[in-house]
C-alpha positions as CSV (number, residue, x, y, z in Angstrom):
1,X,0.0,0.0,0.0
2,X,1.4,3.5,-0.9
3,X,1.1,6.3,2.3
4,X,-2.1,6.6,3.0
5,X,-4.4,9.5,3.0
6,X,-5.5,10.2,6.4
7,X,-8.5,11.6,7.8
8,X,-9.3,14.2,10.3
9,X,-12.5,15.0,11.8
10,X,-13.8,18.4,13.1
11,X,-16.3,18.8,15.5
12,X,-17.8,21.0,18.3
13,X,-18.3,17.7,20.6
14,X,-15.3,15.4,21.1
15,X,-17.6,12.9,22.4
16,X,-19.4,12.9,18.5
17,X,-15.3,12.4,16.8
18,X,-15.0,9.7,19.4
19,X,-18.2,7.6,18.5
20,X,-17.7,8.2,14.5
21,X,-14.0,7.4,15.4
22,X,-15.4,4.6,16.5
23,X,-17.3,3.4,13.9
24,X,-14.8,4.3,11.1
25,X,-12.4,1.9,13.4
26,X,-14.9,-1.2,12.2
27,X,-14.3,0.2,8.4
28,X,-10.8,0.4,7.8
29,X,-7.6,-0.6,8.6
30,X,-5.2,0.7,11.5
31,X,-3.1,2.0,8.5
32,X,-5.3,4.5,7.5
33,X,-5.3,7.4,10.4
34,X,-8.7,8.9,12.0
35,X,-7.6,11.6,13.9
36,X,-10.2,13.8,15.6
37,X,-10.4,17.5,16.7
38,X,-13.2,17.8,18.9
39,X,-14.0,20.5,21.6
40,X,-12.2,22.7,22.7
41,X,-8.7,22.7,24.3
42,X,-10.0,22.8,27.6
43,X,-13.0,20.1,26.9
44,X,-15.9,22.9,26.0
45,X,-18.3,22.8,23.4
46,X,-16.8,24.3,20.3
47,X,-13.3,24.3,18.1
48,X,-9.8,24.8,18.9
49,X,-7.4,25.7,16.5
50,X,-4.2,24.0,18.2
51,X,-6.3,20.8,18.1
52,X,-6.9,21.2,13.9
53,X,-3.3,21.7,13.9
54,X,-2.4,18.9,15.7
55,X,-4.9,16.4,14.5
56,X,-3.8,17.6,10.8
57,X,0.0,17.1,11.9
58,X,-1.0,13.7,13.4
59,X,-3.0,12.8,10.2
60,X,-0.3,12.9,7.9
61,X,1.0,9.9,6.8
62,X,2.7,11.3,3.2
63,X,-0.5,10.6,1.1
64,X,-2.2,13.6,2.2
65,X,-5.3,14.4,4.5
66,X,-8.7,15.2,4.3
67,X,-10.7,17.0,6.5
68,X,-14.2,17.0,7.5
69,X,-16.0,19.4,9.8
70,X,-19.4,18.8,11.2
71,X,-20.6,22.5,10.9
72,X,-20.6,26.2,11.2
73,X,-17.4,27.7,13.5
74,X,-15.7,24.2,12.8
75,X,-15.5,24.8,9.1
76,X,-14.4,28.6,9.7
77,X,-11.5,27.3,12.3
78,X,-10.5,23.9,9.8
79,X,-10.2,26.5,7.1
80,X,-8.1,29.3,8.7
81,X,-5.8,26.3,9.9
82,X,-5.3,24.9,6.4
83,X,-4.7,28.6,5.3
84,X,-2.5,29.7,7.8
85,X,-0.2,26.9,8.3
86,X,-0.2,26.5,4.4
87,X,-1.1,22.9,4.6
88,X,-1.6,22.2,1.1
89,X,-1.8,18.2,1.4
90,X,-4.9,19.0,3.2
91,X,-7.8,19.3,2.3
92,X,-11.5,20.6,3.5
93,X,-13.9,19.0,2.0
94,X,-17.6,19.8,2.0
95,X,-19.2,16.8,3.0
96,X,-21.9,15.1,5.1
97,X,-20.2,14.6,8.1
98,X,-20.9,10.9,9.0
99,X,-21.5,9.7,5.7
100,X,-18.1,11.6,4.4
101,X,-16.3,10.4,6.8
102,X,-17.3,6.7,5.9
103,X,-16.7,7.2,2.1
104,X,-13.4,8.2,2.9
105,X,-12.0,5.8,4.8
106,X,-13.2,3.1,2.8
107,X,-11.8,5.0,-0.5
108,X,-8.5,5.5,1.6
109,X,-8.6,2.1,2.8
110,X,-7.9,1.1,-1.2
111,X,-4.8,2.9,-1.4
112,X,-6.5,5.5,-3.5
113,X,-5.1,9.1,-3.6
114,X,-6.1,12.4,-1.9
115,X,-8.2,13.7,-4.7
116,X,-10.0,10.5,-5.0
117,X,-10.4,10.1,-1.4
118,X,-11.9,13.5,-1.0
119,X,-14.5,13.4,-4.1
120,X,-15.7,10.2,-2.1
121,X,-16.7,12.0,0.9
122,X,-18.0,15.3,-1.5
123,X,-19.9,12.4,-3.1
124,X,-21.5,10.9,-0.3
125,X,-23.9,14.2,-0.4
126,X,-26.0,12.2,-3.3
127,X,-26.0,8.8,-1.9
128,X,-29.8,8.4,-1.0
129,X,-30.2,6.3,2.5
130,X,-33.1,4.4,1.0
131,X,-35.6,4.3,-2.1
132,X,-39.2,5.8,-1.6
């Protein structure tokens, strides 16, 4: 397998990273990392920049990272972390936050590369949960 793409999740709630952490743990293997962001730095509802940075840092494992945020002041803080640090094998994707998350670890799970990897989660937008 070449380095894989890793994935970072954003989130005002650790606990929420920690259960979809935990669920993307039953999907792929150790080799691709989940790293979450959650909270902030001193366990509050909301988003910390340090821990974008560091989960971002962590992420890395030379193929890239892509980064999902459930919403609002996550998305603002993932952002201004990508831009400041000029992280440019990251990338913010705009995707459901579960279901994103799922498509790209599987995708990453295949070896596949950061642009593929983050149109899986973009993707994951059009998947319908079930037929009327």
């Amino acid at each position: 397998m070449t380095q894989p793409v890793g994935i970072v999740l954003v989130s005002h709630s650790a606990e929420l990273v920690s259960g979809l952490r935990a669920l993307l743990a039953e999907l792929a293997p150790p080799e691709v990392p989940v790293v979450g962001a959650g909270g902030t730095d001193d366990g509050r509802i909301g988003t910390s920049y340090r821990l974008v940075l560091d989960a971002v840092r962590q992420a890395d494992a030379g193929g890239g990272v892509v980064v999902l945020a459930d919403l609002g002041s996550s998305v603002l803080t993932a952002r201004t972390v990508l831009e400041d640090e000029e992280l440019t094998q990251a990338r913010l994707v705009d995707a459901p936050f579960v279901e994103g998350a799922v498509a790209a670890v599987v995708t990453a799970s295949t070896g596949a590369a950061l642009p593929e990897v983050a149109r899986a989660a973009t993707d994951a937008r059009s998947i319908p949960k079930f037929q009327d």
